[in-house]
C-alpha positions, 0 to 999 in steps of 0.5 A: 471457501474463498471469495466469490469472483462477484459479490454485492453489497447491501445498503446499510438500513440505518447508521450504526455506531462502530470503534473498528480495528484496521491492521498495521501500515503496510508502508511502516510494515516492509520498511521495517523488514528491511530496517530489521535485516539491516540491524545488528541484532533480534528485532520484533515487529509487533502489530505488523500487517500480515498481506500479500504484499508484506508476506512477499517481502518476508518470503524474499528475506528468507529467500536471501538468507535471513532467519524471519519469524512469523505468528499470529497477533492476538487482538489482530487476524490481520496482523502478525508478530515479526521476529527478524535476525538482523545480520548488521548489513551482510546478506547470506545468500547470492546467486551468480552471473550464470544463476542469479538468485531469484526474488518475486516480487508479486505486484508490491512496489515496496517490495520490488524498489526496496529490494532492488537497493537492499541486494546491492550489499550482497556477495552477488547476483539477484534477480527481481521479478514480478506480475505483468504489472509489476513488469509495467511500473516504473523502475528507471530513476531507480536504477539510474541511481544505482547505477551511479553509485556503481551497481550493475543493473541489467534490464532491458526495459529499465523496469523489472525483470531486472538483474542486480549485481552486488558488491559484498558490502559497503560501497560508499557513494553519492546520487541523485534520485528523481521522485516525479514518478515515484517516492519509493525509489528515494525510500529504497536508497534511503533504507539502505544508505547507512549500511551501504555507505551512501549519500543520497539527494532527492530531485524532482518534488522538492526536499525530503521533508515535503515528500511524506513517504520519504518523510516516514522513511527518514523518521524510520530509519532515524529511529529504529532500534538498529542494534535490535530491539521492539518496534510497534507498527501503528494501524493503516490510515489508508486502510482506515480511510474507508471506514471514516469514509462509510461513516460519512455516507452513511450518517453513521458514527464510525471510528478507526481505534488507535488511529495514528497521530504520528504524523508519519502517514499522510492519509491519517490526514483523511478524517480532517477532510471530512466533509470534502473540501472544494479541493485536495491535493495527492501531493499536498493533502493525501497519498493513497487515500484521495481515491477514497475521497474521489469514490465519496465525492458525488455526496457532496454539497458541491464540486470538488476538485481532486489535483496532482493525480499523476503517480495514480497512474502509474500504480495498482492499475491506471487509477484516474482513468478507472475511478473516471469510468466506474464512478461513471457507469454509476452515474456520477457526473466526473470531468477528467482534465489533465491530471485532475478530477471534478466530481459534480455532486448528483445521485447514483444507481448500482453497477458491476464494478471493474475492480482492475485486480487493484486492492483499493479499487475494490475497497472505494467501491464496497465504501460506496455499496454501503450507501448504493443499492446494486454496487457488485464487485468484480475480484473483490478478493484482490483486497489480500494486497494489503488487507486481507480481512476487509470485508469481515470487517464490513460484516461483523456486527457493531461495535465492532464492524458495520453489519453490512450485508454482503451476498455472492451475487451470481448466487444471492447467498449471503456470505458469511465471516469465513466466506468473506477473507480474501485469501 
């Protein structure tokens, strides 16, 4: 049965004490793939997330050819075990000009600029596509790049749909990519650059080390076992940031289990800001999981000042504007100037939150419905992007969950764990 259209969200009557389990980095996950195919040999993914997002890339490897083997993970649902057959650089399958090969892309970022770097190495033509979202994010600075080291990106709209011409191989060259309105577009040149022959400079929010996606990127791909080999993805931390966040509003002891202390992902920064400063950076503190900052903020002690909110905007859906006026509609007191917001602390009532088919608006606002009474949630089902089994994670009882009550709330059923996976 899948997710109802609208659920609601129960209070937690009292703290509970959980250790949680929260799959695999989707960020780590679809470099991997990529690194995978790259490598000159079997690689096994182990602890991989397995959602929307990163089933989109598998699809589009098989789709070019590659031979990607998927089975379940025993300690995980959410996870998988990823076994690729890397071709050392070489894509099997190309369309032409006049029937270019097509790659959807959904709405994953990863997905649709990694991709659109990696087809470059093959023996033709490919078209990349996705949602109407997708279709809406920024793609530019990416072609540009590719285009500079003498690619033939044809779109109309320098966003996706795009039609990519490869070159069959090694194509040495140098470029500069912008990263102000993306990291992702540094990432996917970056994935590729060895096999392709590429020197590739970043511009736009200084090196490549003060940039952490990019940072993961480059230790990545520094690291890999690039002639085939064992890899183990380490668990989300933006993922995880919604439990260490339930924790804190409701006084309960919550824990992520293997929490990453790689240093790789920047939001396995979160538990450290707990209880909220006065202000966070998205470019200097957090990465995704400053909306799980911005959705706890009115439990506070004071105001807090959320900063460099810019790339929110260009994402999932228009974030600063929907955090703004869902966190509003449940009556807390939020000032948006410029590409920063304040959270007054204040109390706040139940609302239907739009969630805008956006996977983490969803995830902030159940955060929220374990400390609100009333908080209903309109798509909950979008959570599949990256974490398909979030709400039975809320749901199962501790230690190993919370035990929140979640109800079907045209109906007032209380769902259960197979109601609740998002599929």
């Amino acid at each position: 049965m899948p997710l109802p259209s609208l659920i609601e969200l129960e209070p937690l009557p009292q703290p509970v004490a959980a250790l949680v389990t929260v799959p695999g980095s989707k960020s780590i996950t679809n470099r991997a793939l990529i690194l995978a195919a790259l490598a000159a040999g079997r690689t096994i993914l182990r602890g991989a997330l397995w959602s929307e997002d990163t089933q989109v890339m598998v699809a589009c490897l098989q789709q070019l050819g590659f031979n990607v083997d998927v089975v379940p993970d025993a300690h995980e649902s959410a996870n998988r075990t990823i076994t690729v057959e890397g071709l050392a650089g070489r894509i099997p399958r190309a369309g032409t000009a006049a029937a270019p090969l097509d790659l959807f892309v959904g709405n994953a970022g990863t997905a649709a600029r990694f991709l659109s770097a990696f087809v470059c190495l093959g023996p033709g033509v490919y078209r990349l596509h996705g949602v109407p979202r997708m279709h809406e994010r920024p793609q530019a600075e990416l072609f540009v790049a590719l285009r500079a080291l003498g690619y033939q990106v044809d779109s109309a709209t320098n966003r996706l749909p795009a039609v990519i011409h490869g070159r069959g191989g090694p194509h040495p060259g140098r470029c500069t990519v912008s990263m102000e309105e993306s990291s992702q577009f540094a990432s996917a040149l970056l994935l590729s650059a060895a096999a392709a022959g590429w020197e590739i400079q970043t511009a736009g929010t200084g090196d490549t080390e003060e940039a952490p996606y990019v940072a993961m990127t480059s230790r990545l791909a520094a690291t890999f076992p690039n002639r085939g080999g064992t890899l183990e993805i380490e668990p989300d931390a933006s993922g995880g940031s919604y439990f260490w966040a339930a924790g804190t509003v409701t006084g309960s002891d919550v824990r992520v289990r293997g929490w990453p202390v790689s240093g790789w992902q920047i939001d396995a920064e979160f538990p450290r800001f707990l209880p909220l400063p006065a202000e966070l950076s998205r470019e200097r503190h957090l990465g995704d999981a400053i909306m799980t900052g911005i959705t706890i903020a009115p439990f506070a002690t004071h105001p807090v000042r959320f900063t460099d909110l810019g790339r929110l905007r260009v994402q999932e859906c228009e974030r600063v504007a929907a955090l703004r006026t869902e966190l509003t509609k449940c009556g807390a007191r939020i000032e948006e100037v410029g590409d920063t917001l304040t959270v007054t602390p204040g109390p706040l009532h139940g609302a239907e939150i739009e969630t805008y088919h956006d996977h983490r608006m969803a995830m902030c606002f159940a955060t929220l419905g374990l400390r609100v009474p009333g908080i209903r949630l309109r798509d909950p089902a979008c959570v599949k992007k990256t974490f398909p089994n979030f709400f039975q994670k809320l749901a199962e009882p501790p230690p190993h969950g919370l035990g929140a009550v979640i109800r079907d709330a045209r109906t007032g059923l209380r769902l259960e764990s197979n109601d609740l996976f998002a599929a």
